[in-house]
N, C-alpha and C positions, 0 to 999 in steps of 0.2 A: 774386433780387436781380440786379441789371444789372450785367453784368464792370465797367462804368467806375465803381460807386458804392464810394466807402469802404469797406471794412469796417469796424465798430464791433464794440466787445465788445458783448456780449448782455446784458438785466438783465432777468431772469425773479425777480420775490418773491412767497414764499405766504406767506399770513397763513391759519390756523387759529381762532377769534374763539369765548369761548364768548357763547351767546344773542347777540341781534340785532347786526349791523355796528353801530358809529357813525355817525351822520349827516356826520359830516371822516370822511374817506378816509385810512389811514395817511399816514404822509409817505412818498414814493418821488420819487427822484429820474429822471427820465426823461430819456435823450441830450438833447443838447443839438441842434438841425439839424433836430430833426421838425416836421414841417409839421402834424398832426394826432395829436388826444389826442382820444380818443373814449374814452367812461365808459357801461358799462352797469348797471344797479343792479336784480335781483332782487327782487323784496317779494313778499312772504306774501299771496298773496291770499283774501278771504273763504269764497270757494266751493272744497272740493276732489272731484271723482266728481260733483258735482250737492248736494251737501251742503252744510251754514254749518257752517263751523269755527271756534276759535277762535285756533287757533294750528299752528303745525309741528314738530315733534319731528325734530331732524335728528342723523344718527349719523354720525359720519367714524372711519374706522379708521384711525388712524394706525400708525406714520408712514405706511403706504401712498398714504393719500390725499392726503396733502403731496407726496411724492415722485412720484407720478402727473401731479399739475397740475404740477405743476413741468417734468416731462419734456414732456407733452404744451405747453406752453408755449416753450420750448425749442424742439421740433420745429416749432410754427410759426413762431416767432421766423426761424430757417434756412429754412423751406421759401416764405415768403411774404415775407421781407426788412425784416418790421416789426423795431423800436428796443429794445423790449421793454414788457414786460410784468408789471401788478400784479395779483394775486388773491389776492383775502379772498373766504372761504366763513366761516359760523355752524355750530358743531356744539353738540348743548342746541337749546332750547324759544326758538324765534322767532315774537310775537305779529302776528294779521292788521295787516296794514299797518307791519313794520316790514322792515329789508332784511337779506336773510341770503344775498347774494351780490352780487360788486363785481367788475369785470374793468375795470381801464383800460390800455389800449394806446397807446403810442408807434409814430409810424410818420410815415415823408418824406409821403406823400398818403393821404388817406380810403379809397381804394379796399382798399387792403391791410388798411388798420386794420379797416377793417367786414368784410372777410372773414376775415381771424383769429379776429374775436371771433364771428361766427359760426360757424365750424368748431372754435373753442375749446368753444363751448356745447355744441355737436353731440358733440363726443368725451366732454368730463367728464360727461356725463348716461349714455354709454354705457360708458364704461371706470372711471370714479375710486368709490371705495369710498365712497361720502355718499350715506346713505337717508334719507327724510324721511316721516313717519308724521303725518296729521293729527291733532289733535286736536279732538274736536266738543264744538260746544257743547254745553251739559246745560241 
């Protein structure tokens, strides 16, 4: 963040969701002054290894995995200057083609937002406790 920009408080929310997100987005309220709300939306895709699956079997260990995104949210929140940040993960049985992960960002310009949410994706696939086991079809 740039010494002459405001500081604002930070709003990092995790949502836990059992089976597939809803098509609406929780309500979150996001700063007011951001120039940019960029929305990423996960779906269950058909194929997983080269296979037709039916579905995703996703596991979160809580709290850990709340508290995880949460931090790491946070930390980008501080390190990249974005507004803040909403994440919903699915933990349970998310069918092909429905959505079982939502990350929207607040931020003054596109740049920072698209780079959070990428560095956000990057860390939670490597650090946060959420396994996801295909399920195939029969």
């Amino acid at each position: 963040m740039s010494p002459d920009s405001p500081t604002l408080p930070m709003s990092v929310t995790v949502h836990i969701t059992s089976g597939p997100l809803p098509l609406t987005p929780v309500a979150w309220s996001a700063h007011q002054g951001y120039g940019a709300l960029v929305t990423f939306e996960g779906v269950a895709r058909p194929m997983e290894g080269g296979r037709l699956i039916e579905a995703l079997d996703y596991e979160a260990y809580e709290p850990m995995a709340s508290k995880m995104l949460r931090r790491i949210g946070e930390e980008l929140v501080e390190k990249l200057g974005v507004m803040g940040m909403c994440i919903e993960h699915s933990a349970g049985r998310v069918a092909v083609g429905d959505i079982s992960f939502r990350l929207r960002i607040a931020a003054r310009h596109r740049k920072e937002a698209l780079a959070a949410m990428d560095q956000f994706i990057d860390r939670m696939k490597k650090d946060v406790p959420l396994w996801k086991t295909a399920v195939m079809r029969q």
